[in-house]
Every structure is written in structure tokens, then in C-alpha cells.
N, CA, C and O atoms as a Tinker XYZ file with bonds, in Angstrom:
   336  protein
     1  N    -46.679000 -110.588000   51.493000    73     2
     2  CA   -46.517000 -110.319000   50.073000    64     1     3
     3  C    -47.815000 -110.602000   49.306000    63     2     4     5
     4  O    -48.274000 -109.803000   48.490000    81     3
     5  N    -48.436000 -111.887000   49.634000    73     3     6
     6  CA   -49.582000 -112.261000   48.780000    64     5     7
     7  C    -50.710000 -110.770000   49.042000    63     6     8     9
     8  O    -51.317000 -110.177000   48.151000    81     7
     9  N    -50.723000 -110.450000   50.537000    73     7    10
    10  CA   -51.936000 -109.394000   50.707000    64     9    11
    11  C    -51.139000 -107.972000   50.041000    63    10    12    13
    12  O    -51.395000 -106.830000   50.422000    81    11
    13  N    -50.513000 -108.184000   49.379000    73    11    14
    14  CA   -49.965000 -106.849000   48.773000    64    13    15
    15  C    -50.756000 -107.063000   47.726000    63    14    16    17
    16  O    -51.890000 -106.585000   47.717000    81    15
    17  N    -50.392000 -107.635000   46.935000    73    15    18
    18  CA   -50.461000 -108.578000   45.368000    64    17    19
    19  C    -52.498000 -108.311000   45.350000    63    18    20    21
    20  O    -53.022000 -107.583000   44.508000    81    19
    21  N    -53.144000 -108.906000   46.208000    73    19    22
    22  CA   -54.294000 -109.150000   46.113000    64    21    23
    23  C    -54.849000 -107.296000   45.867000    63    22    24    25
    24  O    -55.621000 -106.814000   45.038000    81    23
    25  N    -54.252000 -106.810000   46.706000    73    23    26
    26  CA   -55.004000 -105.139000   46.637000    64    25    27
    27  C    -53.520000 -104.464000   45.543000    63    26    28    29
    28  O    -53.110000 -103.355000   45.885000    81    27
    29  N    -53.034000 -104.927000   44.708000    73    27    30
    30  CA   -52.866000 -104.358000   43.602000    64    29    31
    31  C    -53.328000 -104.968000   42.482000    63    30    32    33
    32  O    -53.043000 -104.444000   41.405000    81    31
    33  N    -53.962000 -105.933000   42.497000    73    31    34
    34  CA   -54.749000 -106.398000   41.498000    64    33    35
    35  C    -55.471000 -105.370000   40.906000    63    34    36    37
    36  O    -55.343000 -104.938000   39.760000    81    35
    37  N    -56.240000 -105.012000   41.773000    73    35    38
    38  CA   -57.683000 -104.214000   41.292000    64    37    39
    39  C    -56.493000 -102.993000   40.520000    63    38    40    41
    40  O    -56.649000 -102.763000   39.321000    81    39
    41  N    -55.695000 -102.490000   41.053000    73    39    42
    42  CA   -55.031000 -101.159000   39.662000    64    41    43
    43  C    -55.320000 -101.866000   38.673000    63    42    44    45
    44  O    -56.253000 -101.483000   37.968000    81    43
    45  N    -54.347000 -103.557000   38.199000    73    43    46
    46  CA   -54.174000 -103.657000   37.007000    64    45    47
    47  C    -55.688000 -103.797000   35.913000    63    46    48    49
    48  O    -55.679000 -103.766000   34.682000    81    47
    49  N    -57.049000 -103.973000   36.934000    73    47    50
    50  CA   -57.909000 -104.134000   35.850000    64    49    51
    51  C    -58.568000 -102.382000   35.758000    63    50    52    53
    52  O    -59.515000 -101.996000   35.073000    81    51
    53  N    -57.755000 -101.623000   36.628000    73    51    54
    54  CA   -58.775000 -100.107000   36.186000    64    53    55
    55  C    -58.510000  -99.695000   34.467000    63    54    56    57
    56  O    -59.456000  -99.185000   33.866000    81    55
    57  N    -57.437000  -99.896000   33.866000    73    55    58
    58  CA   -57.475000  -98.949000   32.859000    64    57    59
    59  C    -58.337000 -100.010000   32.022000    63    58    60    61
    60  O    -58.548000  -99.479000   30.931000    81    59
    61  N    -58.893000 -101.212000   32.059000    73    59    62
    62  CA   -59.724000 -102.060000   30.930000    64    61    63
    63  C    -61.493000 -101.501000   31.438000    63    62    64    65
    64  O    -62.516000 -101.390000   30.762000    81    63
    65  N    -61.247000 -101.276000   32.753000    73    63    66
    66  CA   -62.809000 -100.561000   33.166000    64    65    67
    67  C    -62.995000  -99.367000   32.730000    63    66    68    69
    68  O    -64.040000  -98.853000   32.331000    81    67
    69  N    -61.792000  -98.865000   32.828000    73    67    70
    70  CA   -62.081000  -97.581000   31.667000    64    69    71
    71  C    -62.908000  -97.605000   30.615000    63    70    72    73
    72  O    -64.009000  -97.083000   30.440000    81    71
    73  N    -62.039000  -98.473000   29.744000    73    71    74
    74  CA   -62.042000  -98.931000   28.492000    64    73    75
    75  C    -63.034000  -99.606000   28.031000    63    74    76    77
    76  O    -63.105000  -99.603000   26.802000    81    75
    77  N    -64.013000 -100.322000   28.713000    73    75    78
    78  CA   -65.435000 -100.895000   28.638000    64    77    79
    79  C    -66.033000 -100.141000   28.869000    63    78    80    81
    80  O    -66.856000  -99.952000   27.973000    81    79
    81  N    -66.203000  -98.911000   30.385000    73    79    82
    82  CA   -66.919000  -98.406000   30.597000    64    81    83
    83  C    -67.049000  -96.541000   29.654000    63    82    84    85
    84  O    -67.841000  -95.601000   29.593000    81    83
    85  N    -65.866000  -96.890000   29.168000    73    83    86
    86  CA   -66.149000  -95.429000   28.226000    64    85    87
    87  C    -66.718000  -95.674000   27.222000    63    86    88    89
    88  O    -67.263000  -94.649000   26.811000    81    87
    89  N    -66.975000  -96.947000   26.260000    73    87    90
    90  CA   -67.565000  -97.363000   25.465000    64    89    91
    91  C    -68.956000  -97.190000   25.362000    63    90    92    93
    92  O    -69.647000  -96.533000   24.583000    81    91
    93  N    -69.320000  -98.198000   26.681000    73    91    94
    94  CA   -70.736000  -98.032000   27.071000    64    93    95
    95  C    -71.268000  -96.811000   27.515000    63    94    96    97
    96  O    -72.473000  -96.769000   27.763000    81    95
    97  N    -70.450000  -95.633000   27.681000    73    95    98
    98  CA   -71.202000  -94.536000   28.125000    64    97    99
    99  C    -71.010000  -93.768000   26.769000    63    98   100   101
   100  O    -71.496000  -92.638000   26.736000    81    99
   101  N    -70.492000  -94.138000   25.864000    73    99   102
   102  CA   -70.589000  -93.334000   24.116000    64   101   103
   103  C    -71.823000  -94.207000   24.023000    63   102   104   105
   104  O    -72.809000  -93.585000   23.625000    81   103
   105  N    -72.008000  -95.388000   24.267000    73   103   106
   106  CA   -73.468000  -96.263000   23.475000    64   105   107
   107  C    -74.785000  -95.591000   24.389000    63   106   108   109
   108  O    -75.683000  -94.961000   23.830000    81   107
   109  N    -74.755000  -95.788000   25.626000    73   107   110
   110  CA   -75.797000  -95.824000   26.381000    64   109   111
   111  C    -75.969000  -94.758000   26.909000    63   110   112   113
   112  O    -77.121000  -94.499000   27.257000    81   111
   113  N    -74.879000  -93.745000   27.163000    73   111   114
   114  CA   -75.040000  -92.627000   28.141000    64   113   115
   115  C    -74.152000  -92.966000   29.307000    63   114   116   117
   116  O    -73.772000  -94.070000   29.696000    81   115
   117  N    -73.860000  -91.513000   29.873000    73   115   118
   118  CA   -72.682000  -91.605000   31.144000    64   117   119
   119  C    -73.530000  -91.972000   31.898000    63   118   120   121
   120  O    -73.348000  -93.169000   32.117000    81   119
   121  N    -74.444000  -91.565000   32.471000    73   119   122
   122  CA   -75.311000  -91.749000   33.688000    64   121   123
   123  C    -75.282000  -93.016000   34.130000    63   122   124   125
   124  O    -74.551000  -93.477000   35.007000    81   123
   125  N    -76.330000  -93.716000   33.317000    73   123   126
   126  CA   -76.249000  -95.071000   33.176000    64   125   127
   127  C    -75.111000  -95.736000   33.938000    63   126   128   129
   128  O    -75.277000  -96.206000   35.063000    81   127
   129  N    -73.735000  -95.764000   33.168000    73   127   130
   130  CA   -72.981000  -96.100000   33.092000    64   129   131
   131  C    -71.536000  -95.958000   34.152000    63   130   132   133
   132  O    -70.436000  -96.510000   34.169000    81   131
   133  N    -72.277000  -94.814000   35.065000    73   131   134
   134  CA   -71.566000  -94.358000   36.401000    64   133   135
   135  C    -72.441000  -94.784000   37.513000    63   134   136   137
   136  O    -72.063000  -94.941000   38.673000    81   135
   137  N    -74.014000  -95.014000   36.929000    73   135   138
   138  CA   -74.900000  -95.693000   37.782000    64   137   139
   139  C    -74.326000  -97.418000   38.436000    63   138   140   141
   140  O    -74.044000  -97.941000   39.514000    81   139
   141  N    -74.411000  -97.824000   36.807000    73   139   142
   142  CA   -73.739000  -99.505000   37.159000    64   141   143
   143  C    -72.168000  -98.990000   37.572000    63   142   144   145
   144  O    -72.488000  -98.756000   38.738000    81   143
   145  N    -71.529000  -98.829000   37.557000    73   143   146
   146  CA   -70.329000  -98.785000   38.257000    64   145   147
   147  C    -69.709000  -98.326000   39.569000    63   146   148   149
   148  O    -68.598000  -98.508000   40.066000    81   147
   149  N    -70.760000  -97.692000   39.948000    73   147   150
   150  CA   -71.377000  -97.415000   41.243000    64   149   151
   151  C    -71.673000  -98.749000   42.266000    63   150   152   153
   152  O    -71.207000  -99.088000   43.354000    81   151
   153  N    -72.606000  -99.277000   41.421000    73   151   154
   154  CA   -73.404000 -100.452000   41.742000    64   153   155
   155  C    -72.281000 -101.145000   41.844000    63   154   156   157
   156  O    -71.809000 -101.198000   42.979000    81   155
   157  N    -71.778000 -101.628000   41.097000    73   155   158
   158  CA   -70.229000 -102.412000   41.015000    64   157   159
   159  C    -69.138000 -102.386000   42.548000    63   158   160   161
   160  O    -68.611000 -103.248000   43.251000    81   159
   161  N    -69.174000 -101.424000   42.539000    73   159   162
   162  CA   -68.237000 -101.249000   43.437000    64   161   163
   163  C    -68.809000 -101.283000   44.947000    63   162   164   165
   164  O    -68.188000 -101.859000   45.839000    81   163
   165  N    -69.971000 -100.661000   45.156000    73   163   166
   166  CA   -70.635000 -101.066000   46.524000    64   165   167
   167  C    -71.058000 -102.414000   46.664000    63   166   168   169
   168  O    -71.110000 -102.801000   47.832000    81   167
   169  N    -71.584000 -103.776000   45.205000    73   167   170
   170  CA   -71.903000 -104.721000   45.321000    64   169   171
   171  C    -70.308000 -105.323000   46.229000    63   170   172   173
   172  O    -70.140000 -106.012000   47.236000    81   171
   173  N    -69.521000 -104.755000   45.415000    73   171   174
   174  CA   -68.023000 -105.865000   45.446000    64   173   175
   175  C    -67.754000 -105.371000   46.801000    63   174   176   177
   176  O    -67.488000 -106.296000   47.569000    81   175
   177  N    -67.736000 -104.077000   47.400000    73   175   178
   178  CA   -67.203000 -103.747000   48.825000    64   177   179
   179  C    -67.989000 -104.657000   50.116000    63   178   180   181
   180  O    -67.646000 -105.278000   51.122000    81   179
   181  N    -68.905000 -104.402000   49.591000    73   179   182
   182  CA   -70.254000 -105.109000   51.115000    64   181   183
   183  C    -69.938000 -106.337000   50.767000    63   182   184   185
   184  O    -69.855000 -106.995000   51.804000    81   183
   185  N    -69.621000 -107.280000   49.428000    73   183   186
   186  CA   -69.653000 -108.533000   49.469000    64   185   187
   187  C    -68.442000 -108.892000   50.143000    63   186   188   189
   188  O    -68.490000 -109.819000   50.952000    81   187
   189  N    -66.996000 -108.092000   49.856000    73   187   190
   190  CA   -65.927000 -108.668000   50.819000    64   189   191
   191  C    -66.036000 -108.185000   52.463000    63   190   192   193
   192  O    -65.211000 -108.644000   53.254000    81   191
   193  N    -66.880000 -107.430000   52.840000    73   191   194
   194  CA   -67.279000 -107.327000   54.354000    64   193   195
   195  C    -67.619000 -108.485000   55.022000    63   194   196   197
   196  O    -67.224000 -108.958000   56.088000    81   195
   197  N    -68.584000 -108.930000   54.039000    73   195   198
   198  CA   -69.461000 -110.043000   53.961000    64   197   199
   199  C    -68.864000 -111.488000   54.048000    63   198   200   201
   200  O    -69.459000 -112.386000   54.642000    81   199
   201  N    -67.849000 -111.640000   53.525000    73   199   202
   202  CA   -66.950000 -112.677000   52.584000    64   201   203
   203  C    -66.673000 -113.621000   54.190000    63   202   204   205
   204  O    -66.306000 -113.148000   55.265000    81   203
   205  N    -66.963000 -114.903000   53.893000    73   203   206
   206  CA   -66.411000 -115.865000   55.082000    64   205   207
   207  C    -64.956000 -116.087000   55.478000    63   206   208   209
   208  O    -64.268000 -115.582000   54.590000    81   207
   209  N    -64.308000 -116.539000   56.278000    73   207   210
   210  CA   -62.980000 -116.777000   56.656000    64   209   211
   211  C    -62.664000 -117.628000   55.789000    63   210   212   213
   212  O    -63.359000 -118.058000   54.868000    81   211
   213  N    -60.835000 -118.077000   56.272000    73   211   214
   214  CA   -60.736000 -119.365000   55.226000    64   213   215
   215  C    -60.782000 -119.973000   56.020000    63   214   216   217
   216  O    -60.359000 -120.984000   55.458000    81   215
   217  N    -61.049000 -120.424000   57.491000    73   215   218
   218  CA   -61.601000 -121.341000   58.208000    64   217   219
   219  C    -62.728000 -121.710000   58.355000    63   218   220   221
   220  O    -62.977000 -122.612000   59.156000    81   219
   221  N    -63.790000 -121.050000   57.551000    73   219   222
   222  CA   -65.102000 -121.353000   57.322000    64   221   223
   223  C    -65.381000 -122.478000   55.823000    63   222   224   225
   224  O    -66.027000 -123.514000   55.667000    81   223
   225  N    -64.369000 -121.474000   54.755000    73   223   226
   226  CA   -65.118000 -122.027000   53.455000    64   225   227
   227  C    -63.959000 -122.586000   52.667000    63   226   228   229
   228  O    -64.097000 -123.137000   51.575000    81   227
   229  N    -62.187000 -122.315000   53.619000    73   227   230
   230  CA   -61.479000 -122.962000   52.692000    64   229   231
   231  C    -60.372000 -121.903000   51.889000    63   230   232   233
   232  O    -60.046000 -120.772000   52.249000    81   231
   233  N    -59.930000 -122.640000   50.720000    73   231   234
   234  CA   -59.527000 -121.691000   49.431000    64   233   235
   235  C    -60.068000 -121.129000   48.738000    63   234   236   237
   236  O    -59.563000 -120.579000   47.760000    81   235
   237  N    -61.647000 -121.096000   49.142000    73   235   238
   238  CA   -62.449000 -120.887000   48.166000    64   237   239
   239  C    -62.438000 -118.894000   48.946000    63   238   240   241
   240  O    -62.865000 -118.006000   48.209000    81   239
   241  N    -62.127000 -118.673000   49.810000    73   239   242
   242  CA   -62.233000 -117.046000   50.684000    64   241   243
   243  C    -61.328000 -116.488000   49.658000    63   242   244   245
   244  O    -61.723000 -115.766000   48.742000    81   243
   245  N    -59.806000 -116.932000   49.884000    73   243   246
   246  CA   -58.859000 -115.895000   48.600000    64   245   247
   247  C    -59.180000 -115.638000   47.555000    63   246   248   249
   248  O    -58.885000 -114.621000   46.926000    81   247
   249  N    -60.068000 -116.841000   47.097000    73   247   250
   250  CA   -59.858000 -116.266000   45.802000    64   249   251
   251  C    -61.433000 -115.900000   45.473000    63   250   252   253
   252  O    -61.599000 -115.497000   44.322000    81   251
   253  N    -62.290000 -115.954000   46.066000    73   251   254
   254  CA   -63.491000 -115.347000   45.923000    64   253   255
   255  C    -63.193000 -113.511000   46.148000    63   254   256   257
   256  O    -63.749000 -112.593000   45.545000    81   255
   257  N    -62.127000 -113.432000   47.229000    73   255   258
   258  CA   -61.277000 -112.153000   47.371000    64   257   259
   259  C    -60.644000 -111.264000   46.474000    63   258   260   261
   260  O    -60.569000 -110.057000   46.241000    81   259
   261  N    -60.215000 -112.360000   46.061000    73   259   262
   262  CA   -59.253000 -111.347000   44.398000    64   261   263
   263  C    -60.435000 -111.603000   43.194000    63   262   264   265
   264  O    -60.166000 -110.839000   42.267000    81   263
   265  N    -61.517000 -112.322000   42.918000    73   263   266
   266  CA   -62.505000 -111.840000   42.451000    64   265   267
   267  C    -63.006000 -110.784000   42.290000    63   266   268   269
   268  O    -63.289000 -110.221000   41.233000    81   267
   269  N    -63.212000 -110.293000   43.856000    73   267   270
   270  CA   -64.145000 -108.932000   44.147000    64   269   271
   271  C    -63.082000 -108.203000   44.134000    63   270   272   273
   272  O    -63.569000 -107.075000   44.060000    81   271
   273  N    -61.826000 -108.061000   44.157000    73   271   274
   274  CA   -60.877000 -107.266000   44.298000    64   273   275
   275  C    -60.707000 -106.476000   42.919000    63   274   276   277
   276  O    -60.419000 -105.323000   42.597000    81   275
   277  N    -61.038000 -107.710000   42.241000    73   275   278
   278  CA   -61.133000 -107.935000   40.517000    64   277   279
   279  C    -61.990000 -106.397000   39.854000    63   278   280   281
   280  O    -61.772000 -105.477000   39.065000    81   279
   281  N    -63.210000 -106.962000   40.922000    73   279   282
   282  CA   -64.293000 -106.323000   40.026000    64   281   283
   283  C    -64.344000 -104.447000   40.561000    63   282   284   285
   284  O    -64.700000 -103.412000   39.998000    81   283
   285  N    -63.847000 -104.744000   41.755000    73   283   286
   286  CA   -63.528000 -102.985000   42.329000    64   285   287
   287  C    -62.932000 -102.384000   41.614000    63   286   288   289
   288  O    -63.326000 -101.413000   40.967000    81   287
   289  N    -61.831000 -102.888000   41.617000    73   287   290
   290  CA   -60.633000 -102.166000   40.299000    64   289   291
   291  C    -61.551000 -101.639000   38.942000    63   290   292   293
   292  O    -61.594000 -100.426000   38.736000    81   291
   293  N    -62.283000 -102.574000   38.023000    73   291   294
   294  CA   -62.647000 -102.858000   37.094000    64   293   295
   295  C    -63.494000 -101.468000   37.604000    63   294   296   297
   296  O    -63.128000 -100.410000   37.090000    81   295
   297  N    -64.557000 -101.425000   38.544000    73   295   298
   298  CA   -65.247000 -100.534000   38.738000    64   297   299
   299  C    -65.342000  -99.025000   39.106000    63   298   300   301
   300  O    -66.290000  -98.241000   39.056000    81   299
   301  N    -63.654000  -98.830000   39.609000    73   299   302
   302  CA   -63.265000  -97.869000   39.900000    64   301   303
   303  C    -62.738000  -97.022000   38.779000    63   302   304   305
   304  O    -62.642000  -95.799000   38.688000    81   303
   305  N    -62.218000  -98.607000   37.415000    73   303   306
   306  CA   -61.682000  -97.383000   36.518000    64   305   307
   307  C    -62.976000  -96.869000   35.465000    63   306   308   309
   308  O    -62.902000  -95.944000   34.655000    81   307
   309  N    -64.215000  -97.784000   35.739000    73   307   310
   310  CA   -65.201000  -96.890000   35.478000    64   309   311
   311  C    -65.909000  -95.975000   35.496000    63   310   312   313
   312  O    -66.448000  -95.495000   34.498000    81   311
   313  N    -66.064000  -95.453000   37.004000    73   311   314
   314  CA   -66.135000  -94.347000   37.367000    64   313   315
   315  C    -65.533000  -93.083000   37.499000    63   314   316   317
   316  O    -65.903000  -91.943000   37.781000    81   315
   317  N    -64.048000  -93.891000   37.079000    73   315   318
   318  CA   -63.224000  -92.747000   37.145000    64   317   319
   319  C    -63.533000  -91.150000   35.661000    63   318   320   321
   320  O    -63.123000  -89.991000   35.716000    81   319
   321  N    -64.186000  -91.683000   34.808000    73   319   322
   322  CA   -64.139000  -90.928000   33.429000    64   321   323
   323  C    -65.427000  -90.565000   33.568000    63   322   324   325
   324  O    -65.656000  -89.493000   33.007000    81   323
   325  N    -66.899000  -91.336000   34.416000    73   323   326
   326  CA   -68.155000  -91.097000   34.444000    64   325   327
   327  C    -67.770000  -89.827000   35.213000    63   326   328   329
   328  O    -67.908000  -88.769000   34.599000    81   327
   329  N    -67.347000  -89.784000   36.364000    73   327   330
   330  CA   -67.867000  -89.035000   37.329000    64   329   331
   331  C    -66.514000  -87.674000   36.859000    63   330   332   333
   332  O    -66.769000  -86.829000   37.717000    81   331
   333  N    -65.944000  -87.394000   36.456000    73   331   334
   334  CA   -64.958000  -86.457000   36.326000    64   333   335
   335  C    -65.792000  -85.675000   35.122000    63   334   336
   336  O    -65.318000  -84.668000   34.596000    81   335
């Protein structure tokens, strides 16, 4: 149940990545703004590749997990309006 929960996280922050990231692409430009969210989402993917066990670092793995889980979501609903 919890590994359900963790990869539906990231839905609940897409429509606020929207919502930041449509902003910033009325201020700054889409490009830009599909550039960093780009960036976003390959930083957050390679970092949970990356990410230690919890027999390495603890409690500190889950939730460094739903962090990056955090920021995918966030990044996906940014791209979603750049790149369309």
C-alpha cells in the first residue's frame, strides 16, 4: 500500500506544476521553462536510480523517495503545457 501511495504522490503535485510553471513561462518564456522542467525531472529520475537502500541510510531512503517523487510530479505537470 505505502509503494502505491509514494508513486501517486507525484499526480497530486502535477496540477500546482502546472500552475507555477505556466506562470513562469507567461514571465520568462516557454522554452526556458520546459528547459528547467526537463532538468527537473531527469535531475529527480537519475537521483532515485541513484538513491541508497534503507539498509544503507535508514528512514532517511523513503522519504528522500517521496521527495523526488515530489519533484517529478511537480515536473511533469510542467512540462505538460510547455511541450504541448
Amino acid at each position: 500500500m505505502v509503494a502505491w501511495a509514494s508513486l501517486g504522490i507525484s499526480f497530486l503535485f502535477r496540477p500546482l506544476g502546472a500552475i507555477v510553471a505556466g506562470h513562469i513561462g507567461d514571465k520568462y518564456g516557454r522554452k526556458i521553462t520546459l528547459v528547467l522542467t526537463l532538468f527537473g525531472m531527469g535531475a529527480a529520475t537519475t537521483l532515485i536510480g541513484l538513491l541508497p537502500t534503507y539498509e544503507q541510510i535508514g528512514i532517511a531512503a523513503p522519504i528522500i523517495l517521496i521527495c523526488l517523487r515530489i519533484l517529478q510530479g511537480f515536473s511533469a505537470g510542467g512540462e505538460w503545457g510547455g511541450a504541448a
